[in-house]
Biopython code that builds the backbone (N, CA, C, O; Angstrom):
import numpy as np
from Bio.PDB.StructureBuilder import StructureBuilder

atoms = [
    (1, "UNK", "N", (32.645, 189.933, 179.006)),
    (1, "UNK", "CA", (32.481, 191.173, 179.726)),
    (1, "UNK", "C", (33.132, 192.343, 178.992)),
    (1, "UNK", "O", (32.462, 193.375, 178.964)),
    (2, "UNK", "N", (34.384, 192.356, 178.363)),
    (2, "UNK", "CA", (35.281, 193.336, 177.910)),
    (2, "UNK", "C", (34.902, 193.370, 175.984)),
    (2, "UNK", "O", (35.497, 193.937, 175.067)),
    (3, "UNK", "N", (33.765, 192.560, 175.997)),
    (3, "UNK", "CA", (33.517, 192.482, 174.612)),
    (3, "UNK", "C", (32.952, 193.684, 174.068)),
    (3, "UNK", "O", (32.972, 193.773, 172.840)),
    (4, "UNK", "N", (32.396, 194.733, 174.802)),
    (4, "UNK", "CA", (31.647, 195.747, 174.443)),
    (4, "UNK", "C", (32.691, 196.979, 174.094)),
    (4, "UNK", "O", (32.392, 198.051, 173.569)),
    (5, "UNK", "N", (34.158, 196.484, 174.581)),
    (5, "UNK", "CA", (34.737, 197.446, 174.170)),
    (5, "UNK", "C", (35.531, 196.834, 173.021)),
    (5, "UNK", "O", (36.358, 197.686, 172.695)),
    (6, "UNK", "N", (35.628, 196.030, 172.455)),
    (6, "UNK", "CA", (36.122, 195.484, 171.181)),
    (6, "UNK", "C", (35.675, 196.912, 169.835)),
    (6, "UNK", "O", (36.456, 197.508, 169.093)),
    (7, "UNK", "N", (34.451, 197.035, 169.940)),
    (7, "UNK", "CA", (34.151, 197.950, 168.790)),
    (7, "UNK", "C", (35.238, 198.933, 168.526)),
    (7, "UNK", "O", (35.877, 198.865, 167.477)),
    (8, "UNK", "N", (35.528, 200.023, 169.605)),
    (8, "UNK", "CA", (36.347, 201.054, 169.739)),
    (8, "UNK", "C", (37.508, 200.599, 169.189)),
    (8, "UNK", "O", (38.024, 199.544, 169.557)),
    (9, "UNK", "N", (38.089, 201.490, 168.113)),
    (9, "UNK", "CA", (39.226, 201.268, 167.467)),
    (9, "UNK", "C", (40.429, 202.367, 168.333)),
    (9, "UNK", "O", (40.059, 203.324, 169.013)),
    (10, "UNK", "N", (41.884, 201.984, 168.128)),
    (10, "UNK", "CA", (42.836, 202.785, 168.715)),
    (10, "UNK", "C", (42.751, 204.335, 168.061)),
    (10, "UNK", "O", (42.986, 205.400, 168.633)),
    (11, "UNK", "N", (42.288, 204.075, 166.511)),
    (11, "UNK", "CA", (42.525, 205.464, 166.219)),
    (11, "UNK", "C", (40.972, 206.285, 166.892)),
    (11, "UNK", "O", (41.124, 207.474, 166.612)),
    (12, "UNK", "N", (39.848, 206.144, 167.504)),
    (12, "UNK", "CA", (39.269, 206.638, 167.838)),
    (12, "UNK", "C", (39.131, 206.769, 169.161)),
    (12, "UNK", "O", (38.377, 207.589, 169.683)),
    (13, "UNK", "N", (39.992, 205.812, 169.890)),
    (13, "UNK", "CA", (40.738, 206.708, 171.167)),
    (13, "UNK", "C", (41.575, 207.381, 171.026)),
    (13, "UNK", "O", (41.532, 208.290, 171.854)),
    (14, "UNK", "N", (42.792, 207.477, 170.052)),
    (14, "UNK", "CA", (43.487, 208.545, 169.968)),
    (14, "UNK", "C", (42.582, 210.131, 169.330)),
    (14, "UNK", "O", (42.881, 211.317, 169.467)),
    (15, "UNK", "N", (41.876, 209.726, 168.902)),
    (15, "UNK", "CA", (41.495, 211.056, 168.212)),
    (15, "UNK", "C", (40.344, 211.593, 169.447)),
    (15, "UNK", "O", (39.953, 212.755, 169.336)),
    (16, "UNK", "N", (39.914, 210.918, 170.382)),
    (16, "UNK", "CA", (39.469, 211.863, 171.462)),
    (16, "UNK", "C", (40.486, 212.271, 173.077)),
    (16, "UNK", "O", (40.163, 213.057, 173.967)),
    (17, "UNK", "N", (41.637, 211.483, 172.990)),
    (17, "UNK", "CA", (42.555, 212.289, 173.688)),
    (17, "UNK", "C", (43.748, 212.476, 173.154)),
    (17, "UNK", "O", (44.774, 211.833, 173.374)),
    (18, "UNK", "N", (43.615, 213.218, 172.570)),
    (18, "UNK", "CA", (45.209, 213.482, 171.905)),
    (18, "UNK", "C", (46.154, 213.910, 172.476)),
    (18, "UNK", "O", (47.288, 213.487, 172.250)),
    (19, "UNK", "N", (45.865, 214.945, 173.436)),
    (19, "UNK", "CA", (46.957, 215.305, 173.996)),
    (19, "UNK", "C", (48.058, 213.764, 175.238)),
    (19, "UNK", "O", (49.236, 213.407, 175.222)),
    (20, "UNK", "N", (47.219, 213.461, 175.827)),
    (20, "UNK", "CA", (47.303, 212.138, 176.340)),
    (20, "UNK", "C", (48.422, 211.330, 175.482)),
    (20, "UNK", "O", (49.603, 211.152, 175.779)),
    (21, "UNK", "N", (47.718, 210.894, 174.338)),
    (21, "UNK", "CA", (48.916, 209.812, 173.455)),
    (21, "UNK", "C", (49.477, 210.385, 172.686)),
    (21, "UNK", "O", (49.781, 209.681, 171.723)),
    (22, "UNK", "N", (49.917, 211.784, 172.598)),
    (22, "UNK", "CA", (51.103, 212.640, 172.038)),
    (22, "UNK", "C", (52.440, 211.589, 172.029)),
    (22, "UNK", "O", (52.849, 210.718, 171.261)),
    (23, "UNK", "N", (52.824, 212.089, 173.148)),
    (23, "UNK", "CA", (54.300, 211.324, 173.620)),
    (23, "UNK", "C", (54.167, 209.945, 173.770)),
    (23, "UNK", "O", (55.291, 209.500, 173.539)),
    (24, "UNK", "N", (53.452, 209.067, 174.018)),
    (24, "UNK", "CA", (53.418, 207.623, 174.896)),
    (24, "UNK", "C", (52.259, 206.968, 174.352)),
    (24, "UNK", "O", (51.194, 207.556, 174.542)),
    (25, "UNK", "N", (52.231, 206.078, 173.830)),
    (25, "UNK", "CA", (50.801, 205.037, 173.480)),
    (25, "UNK", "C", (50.134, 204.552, 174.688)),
    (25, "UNK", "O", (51.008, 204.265, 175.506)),
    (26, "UNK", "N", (49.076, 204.356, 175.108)),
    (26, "UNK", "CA", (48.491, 203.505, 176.047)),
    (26, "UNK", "C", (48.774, 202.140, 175.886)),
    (26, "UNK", "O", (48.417, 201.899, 174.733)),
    (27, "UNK", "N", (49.295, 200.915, 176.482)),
    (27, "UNK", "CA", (49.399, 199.540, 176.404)),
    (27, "UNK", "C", (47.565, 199.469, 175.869)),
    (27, "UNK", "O", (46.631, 200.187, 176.225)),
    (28, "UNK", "N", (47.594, 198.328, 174.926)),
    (28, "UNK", "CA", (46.704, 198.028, 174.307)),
    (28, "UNK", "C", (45.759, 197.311, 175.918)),
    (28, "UNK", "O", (46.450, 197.014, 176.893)),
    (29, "UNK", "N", (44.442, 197.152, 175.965)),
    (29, "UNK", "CA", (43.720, 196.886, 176.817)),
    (29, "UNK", "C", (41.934, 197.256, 176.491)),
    (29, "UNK", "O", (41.350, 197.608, 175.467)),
    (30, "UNK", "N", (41.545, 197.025, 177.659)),
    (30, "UNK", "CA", (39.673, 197.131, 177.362)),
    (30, "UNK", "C", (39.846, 198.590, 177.541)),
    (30, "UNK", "O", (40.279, 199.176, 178.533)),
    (31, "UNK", "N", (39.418, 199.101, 176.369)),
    (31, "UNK", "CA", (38.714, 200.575, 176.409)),
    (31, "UNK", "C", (38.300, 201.492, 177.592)),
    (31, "UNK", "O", (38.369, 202.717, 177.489)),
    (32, "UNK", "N", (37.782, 200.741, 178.951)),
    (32, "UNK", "CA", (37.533, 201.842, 179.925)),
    (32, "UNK", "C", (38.718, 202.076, 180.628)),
    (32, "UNK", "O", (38.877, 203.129, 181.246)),
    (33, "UNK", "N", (39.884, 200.866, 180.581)),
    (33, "UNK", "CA", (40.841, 200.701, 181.199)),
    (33, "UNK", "C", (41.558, 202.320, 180.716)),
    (33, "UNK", "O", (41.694, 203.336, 181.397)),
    (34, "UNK", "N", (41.795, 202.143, 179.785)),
    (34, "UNK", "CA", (42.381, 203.285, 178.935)),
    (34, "UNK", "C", (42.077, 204.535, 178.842)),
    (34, "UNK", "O", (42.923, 205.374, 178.532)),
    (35, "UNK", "N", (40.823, 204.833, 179.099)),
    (35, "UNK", "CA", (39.698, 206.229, 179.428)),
    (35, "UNK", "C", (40.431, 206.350, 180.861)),
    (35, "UNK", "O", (41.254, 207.232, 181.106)),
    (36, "UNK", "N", (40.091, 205.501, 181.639)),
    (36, "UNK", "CA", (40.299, 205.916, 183.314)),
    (36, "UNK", "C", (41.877, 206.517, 183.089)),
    (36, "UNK", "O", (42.287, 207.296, 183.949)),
    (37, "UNK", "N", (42.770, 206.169, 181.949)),
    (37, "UNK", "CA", (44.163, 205.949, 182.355)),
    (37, "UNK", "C", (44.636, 207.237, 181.740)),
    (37, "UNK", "O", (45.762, 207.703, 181.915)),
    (38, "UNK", "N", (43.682, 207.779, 180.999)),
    (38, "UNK", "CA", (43.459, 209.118, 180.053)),
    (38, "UNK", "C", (42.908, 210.016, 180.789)),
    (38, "UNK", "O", (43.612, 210.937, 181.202)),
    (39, "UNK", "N", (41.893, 209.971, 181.032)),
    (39, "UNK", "CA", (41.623, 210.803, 182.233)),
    (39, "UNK", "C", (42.253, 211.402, 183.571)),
    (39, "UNK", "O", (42.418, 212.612, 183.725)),
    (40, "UNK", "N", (42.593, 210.432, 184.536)),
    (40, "UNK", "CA", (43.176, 210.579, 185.778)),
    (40, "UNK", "C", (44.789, 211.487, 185.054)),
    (40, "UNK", "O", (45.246, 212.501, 185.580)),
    (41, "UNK", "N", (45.288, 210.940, 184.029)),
    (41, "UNK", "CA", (46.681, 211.644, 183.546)),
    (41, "UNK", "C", (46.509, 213.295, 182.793)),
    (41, "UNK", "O", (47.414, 214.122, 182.684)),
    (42, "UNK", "N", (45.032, 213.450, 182.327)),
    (42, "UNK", "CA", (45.085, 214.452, 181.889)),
    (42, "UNK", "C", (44.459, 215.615, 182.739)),
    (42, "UNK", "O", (44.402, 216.794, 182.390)),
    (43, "UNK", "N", (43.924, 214.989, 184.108)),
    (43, "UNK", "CA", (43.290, 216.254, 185.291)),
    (43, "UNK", "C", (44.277, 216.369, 185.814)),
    (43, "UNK", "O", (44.623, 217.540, 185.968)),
    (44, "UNK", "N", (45.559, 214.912, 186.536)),
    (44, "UNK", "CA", (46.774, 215.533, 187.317)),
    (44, "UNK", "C", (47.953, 216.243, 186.651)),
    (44, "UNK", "O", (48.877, 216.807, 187.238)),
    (45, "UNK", "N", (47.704, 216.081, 184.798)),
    (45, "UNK", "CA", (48.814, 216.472, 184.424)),
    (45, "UNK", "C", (49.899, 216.138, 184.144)),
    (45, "UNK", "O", (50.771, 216.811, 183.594)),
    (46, "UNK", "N", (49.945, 214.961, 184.533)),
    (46, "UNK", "CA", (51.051, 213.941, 184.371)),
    (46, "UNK", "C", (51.065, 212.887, 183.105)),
    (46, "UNK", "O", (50.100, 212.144, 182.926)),
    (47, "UNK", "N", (52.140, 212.866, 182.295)),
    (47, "UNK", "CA", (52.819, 212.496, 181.298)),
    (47, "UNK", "C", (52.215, 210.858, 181.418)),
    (47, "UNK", "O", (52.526, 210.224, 182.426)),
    (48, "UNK", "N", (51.382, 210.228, 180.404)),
    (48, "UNK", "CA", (51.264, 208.828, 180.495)),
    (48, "UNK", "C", (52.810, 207.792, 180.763)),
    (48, "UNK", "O", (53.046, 206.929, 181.608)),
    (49, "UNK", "N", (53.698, 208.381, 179.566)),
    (49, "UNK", "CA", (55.034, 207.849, 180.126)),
    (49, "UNK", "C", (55.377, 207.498, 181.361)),
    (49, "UNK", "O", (55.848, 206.403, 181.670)),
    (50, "UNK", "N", (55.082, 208.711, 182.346)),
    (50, "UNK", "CA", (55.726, 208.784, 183.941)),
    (50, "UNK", "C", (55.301, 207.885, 184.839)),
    (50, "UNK", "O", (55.705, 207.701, 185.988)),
    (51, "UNK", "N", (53.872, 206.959, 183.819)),
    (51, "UNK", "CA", (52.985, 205.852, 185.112)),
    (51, "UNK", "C", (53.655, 204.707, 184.679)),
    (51, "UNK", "O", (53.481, 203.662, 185.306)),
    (52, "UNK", "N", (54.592, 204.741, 183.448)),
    (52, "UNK", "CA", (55.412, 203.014, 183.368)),
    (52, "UNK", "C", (56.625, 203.783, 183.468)),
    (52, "UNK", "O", (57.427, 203.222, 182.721)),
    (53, "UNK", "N", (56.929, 204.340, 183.770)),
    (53, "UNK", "CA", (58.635, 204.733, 184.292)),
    (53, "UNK", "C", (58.463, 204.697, 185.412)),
    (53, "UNK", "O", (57.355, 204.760, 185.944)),
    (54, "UNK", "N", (59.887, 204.552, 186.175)),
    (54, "UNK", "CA", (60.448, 204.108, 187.535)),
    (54, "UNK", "C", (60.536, 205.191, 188.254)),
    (54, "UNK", "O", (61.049, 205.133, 189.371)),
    (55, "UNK", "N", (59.994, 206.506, 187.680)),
    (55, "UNK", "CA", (59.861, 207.758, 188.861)),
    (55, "UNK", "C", (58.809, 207.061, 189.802)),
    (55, "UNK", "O", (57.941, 206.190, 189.745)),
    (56, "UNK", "N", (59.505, 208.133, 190.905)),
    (56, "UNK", "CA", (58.671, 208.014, 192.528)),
    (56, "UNK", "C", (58.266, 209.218, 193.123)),
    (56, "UNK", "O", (58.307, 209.503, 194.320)),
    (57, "UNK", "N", (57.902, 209.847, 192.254)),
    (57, "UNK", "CA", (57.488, 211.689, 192.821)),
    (57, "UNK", "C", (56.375, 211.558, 193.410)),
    (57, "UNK", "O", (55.636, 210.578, 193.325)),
    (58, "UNK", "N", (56.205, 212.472, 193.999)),
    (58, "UNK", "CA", (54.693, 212.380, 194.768)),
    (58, "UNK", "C", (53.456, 212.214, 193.713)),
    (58, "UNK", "O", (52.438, 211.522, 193.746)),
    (59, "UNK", "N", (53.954, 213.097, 192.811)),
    (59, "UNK", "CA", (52.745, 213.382, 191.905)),
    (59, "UNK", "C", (52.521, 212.293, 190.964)),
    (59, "UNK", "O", (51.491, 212.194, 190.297)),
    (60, "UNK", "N", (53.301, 211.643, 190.928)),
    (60, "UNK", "CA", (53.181, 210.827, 189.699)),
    (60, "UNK", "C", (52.709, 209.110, 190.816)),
    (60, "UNK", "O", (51.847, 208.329, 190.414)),
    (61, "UNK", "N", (53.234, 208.960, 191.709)),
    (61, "UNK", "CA", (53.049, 208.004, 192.860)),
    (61, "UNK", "C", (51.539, 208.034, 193.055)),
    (61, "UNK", "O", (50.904, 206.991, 192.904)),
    (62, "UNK", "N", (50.920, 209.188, 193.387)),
    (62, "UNK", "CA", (49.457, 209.497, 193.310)),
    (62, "UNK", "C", (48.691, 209.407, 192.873)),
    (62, "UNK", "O", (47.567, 209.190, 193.325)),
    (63, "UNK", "N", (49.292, 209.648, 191.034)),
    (63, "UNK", "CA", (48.060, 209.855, 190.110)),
    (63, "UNK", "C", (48.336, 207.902, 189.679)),
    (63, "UNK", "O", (47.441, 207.418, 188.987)),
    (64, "UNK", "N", (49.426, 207.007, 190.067)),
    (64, "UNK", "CA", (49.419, 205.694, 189.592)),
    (64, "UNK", "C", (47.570, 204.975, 190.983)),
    (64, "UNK", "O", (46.446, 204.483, 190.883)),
    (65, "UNK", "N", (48.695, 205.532, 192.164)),
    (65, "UNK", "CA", (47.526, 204.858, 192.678)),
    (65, "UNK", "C", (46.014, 205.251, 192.568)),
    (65, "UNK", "O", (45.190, 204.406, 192.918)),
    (66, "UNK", "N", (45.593, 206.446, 192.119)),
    (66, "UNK", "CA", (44.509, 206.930, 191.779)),
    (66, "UNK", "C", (44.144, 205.629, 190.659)),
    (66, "UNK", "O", (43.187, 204.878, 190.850)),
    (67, "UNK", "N", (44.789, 205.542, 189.832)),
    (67, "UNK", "CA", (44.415, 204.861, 188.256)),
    (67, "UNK", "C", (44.349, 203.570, 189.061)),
    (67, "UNK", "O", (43.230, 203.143, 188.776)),
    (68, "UNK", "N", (44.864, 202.771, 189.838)),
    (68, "UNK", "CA", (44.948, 201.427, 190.220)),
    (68, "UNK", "C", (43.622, 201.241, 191.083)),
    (68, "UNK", "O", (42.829, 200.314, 190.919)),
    (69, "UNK", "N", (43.505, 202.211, 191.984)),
    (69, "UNK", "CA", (41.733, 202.029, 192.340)),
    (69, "UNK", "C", (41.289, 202.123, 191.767)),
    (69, "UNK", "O", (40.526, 201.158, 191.720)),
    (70, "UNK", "N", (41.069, 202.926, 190.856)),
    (70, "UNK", "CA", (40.019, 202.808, 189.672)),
    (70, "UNK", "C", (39.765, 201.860, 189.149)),
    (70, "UNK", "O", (38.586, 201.527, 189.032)),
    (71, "UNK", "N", (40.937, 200.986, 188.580)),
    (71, "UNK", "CA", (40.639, 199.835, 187.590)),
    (71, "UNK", "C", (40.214, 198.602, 188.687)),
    (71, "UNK", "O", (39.734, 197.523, 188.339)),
    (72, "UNK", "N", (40.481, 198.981, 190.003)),
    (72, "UNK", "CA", (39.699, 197.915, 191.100)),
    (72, "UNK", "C", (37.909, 197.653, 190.989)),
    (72, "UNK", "O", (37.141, 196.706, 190.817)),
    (73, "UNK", "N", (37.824, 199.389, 191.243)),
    (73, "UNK", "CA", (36.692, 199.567, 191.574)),
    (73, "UNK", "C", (35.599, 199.340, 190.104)),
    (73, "UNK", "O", (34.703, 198.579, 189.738)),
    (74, "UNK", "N", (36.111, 200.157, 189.761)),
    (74, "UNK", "CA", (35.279, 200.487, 188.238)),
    (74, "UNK", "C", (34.990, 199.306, 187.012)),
    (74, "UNK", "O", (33.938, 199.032, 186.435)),
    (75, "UNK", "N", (36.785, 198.551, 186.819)),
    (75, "UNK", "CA", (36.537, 197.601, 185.835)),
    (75, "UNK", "C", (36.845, 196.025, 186.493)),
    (75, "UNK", "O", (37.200, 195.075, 185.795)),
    (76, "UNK", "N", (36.606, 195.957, 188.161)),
    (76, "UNK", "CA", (36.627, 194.537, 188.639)),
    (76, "UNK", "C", (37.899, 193.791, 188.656)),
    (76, "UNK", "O", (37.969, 192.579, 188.862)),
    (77, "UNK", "N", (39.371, 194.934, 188.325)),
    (77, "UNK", "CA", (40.336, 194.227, 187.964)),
    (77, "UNK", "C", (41.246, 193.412, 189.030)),
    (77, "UNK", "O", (41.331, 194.062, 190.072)),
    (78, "UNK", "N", (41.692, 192.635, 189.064)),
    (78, "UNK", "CA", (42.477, 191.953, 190.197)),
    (78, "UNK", "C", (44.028, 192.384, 190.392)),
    (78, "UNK", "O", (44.698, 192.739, 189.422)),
    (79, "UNK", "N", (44.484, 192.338, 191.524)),
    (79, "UNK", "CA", (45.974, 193.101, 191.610)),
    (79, "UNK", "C", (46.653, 192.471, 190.686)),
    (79, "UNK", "O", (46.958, 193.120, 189.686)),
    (80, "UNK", "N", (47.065, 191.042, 190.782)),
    (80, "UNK", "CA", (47.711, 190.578, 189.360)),
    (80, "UNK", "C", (47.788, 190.681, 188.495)),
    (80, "UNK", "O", (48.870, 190.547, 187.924)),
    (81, "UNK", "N", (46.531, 191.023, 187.801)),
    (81, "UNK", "CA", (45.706, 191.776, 186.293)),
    (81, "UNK", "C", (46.547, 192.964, 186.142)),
    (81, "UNK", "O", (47.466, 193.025, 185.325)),
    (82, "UNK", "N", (46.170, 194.056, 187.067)),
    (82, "UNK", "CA", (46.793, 195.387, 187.205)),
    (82, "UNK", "C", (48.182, 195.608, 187.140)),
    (82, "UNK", "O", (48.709, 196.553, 186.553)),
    (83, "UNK", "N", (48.867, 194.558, 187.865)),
    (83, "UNK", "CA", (50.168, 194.543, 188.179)),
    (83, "UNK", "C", (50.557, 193.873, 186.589)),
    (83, "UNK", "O", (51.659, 194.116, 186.097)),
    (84, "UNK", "N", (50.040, 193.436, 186.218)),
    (84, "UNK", "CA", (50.636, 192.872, 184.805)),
    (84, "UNK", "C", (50.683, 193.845, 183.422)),
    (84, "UNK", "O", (51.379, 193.960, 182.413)),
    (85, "UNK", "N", (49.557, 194.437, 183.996)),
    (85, "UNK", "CA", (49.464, 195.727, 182.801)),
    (85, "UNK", "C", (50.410, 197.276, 183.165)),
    (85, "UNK", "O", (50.473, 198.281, 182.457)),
    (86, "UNK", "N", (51.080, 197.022, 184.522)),
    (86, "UNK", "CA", (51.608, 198.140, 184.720)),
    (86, "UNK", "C", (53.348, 198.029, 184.860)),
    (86, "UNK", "O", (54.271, 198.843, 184.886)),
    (87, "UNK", "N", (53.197, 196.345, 184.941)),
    (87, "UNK", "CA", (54.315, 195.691, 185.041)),
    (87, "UNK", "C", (55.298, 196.111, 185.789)),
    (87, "UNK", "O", (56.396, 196.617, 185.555)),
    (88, "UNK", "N", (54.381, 195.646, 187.279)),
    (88, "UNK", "CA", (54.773, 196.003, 188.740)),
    (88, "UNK", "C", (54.450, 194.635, 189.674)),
    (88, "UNK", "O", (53.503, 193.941, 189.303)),
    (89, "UNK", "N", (54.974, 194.350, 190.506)),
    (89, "UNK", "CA", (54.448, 193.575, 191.181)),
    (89, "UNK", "C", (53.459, 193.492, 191.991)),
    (89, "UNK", "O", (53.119, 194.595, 192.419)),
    (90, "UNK", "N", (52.728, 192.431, 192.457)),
    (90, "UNK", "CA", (51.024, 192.993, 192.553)),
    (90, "UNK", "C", (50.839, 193.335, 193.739)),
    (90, "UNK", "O", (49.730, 193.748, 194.075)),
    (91, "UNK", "N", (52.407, 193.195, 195.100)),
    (91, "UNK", "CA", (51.605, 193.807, 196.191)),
    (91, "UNK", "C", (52.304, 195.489, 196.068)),
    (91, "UNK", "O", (51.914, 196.347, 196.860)),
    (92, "UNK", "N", (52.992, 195.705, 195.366)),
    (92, "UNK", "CA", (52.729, 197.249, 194.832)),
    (92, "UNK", "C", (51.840, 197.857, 194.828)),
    (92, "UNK", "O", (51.681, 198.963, 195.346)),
    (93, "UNK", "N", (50.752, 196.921, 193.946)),
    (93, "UNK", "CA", (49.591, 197.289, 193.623)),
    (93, "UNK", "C", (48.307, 197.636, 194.566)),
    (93, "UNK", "O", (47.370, 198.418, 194.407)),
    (94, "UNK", "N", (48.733, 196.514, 195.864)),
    (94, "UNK", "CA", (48.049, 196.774, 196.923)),
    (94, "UNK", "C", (48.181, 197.995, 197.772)),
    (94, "UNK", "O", (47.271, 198.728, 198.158)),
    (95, "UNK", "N", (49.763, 198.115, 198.052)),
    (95, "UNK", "CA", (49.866, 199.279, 198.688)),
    (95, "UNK", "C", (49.111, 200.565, 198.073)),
    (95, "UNK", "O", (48.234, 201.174, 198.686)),
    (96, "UNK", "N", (49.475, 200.830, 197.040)),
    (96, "UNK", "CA", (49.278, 202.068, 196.260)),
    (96, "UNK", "C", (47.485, 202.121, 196.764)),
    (96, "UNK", "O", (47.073, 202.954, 197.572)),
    (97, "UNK", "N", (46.852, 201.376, 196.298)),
    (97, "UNK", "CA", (45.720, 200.981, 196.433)),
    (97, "UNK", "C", (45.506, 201.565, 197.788)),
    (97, "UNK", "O", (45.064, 202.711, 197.873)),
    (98, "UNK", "N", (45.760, 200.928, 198.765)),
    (98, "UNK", "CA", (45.226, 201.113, 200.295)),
    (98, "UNK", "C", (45.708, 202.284, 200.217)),
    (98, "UNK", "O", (44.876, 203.065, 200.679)),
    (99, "UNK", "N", (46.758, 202.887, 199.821)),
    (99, "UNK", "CA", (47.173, 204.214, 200.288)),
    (99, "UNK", "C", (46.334, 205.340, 199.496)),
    (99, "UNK", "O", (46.187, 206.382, 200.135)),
    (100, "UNK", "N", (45.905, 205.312, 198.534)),
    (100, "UNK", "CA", (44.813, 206.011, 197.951)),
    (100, "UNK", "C", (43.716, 205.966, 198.922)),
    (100, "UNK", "O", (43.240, 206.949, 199.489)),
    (101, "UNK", "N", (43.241, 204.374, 199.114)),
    (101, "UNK", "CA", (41.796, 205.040, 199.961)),
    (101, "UNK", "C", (42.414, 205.507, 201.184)),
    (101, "UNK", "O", (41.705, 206.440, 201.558)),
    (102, "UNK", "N", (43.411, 205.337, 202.040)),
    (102, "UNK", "CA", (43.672, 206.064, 203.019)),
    (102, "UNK", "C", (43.916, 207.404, 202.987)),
    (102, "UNK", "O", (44.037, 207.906, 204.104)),
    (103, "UNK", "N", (44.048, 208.282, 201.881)),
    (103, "UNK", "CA", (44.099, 209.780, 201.389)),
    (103, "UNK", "C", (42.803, 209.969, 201.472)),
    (103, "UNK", "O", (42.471, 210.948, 202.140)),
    (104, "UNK", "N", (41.665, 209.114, 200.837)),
    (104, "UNK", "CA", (39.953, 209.343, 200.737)),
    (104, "UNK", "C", (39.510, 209.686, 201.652)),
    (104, "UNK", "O", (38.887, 210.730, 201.843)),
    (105, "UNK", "N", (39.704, 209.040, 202.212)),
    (105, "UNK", "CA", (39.769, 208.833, 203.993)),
    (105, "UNK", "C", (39.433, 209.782, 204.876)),
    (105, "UNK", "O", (38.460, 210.029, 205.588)),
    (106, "UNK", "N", (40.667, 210.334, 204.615)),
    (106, "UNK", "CA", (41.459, 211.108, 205.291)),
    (106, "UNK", "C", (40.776, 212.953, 205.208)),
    (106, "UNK", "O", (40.560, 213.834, 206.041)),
    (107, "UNK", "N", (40.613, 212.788, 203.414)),
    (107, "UNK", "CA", (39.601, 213.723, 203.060)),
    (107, "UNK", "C", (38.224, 213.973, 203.228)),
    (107, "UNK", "O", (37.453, 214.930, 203.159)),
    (108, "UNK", "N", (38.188, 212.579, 203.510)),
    (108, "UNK", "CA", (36.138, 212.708, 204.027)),
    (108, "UNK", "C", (36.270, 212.760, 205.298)),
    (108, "UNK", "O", (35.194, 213.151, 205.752)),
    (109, "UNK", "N", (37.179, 212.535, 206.309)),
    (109, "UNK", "CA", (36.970, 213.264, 207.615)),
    (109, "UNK", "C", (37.312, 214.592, 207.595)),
    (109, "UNK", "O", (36.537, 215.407, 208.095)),
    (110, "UNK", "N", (38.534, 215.008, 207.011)),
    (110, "UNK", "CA", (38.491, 216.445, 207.233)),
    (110, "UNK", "C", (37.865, 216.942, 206.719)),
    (110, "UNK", "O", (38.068, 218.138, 206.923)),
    (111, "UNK", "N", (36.750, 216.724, 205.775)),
    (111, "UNK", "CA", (35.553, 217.665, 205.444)),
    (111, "UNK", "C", (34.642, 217.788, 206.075)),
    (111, "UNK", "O", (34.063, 218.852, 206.294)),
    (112, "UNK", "N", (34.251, 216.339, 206.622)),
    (112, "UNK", "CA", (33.259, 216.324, 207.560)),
    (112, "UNK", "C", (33.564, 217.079, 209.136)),
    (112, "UNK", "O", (32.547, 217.387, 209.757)),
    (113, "UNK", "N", (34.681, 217.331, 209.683)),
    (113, "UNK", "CA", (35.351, 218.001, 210.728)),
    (113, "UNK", "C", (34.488, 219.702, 210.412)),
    (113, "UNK", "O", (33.748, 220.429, 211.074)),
    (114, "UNK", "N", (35.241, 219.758, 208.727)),
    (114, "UNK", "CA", (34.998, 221.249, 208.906)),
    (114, "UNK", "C", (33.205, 221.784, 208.294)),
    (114, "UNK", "O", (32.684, 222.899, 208.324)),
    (115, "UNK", "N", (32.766, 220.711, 207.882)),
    (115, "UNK", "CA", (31.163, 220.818, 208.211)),
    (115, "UNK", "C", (30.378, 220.782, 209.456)),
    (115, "UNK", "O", (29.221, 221.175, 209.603)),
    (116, "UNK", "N", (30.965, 220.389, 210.114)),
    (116, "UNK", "CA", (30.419, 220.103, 211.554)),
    (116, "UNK", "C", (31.112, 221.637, 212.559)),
    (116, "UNK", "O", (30.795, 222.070, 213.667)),
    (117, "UNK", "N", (31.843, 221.965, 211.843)),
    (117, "UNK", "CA", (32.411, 223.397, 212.357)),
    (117, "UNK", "C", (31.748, 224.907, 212.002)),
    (117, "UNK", "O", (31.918, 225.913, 212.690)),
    (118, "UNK", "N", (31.141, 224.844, 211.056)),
    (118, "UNK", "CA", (29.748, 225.439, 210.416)),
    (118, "UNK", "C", (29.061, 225.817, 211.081)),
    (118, "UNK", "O", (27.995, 226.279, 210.673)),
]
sb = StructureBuilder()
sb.init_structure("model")
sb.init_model(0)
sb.init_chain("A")
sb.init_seg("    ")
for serial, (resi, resn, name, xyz) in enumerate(atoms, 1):
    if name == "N":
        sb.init_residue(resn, " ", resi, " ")
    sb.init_atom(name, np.array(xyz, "f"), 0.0, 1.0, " ", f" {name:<3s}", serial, name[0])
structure = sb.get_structure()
């Protein structure tokens, strides 16, 4: 399954997010793993460092569980999997998880509230 990302070399993920692996390397992994983990860090802004350090800020708490659904949804990954690559324990992984879609949630009713207020 993860064979399609074998091609992609590190230096040609670094050379399309650079700013991203400035400070911090990505843990080696399947290529989309690493996009999602590049991405989500470079829209919230947050330092790749700050998702394997032991901060607990809101912002950085957010943008982990953002990245942990993702790699649920997107690359099929299992909490253990996740939890091993983030080197957390895996019902961490759950919480963060549920608590993301419970923000989703939370946002698709209050949109739908204020569409229906229209």
């Amino acid at each position: 399954m993860w064979e399609d990302f074998a091609s992609v070399s590190d230096h040609d993920f670094m050379a399309t997010y650079p700013a991203v692996t400035e400070f911090f390397t990505i843990p080696k992994g399947p290529e989309r793993a690493r996009a999602i983990i590049a991405e989500v860090t470079a829209r919230r802004s947050v330092p790749v460092s700050h998702l394997f350090s032991t901060l607990r800020d809101r912002k950085v708490s957010h943008t982990r569980h953002e990245i942990w659904f993702r790699l649920r949804q997107e690359c099929a990954w299992s909490y253990p999997r996740i939890a091993k690559f983030f080197d957390k324990d895996h019902t961490t992984i759950l919480y963060g998880v549920r608590g993301h879609e419970a923000r989703l949630a939370y946002l698709a009713s209050k949109s739908a509230s204020r569409a229906e207020k229209s």
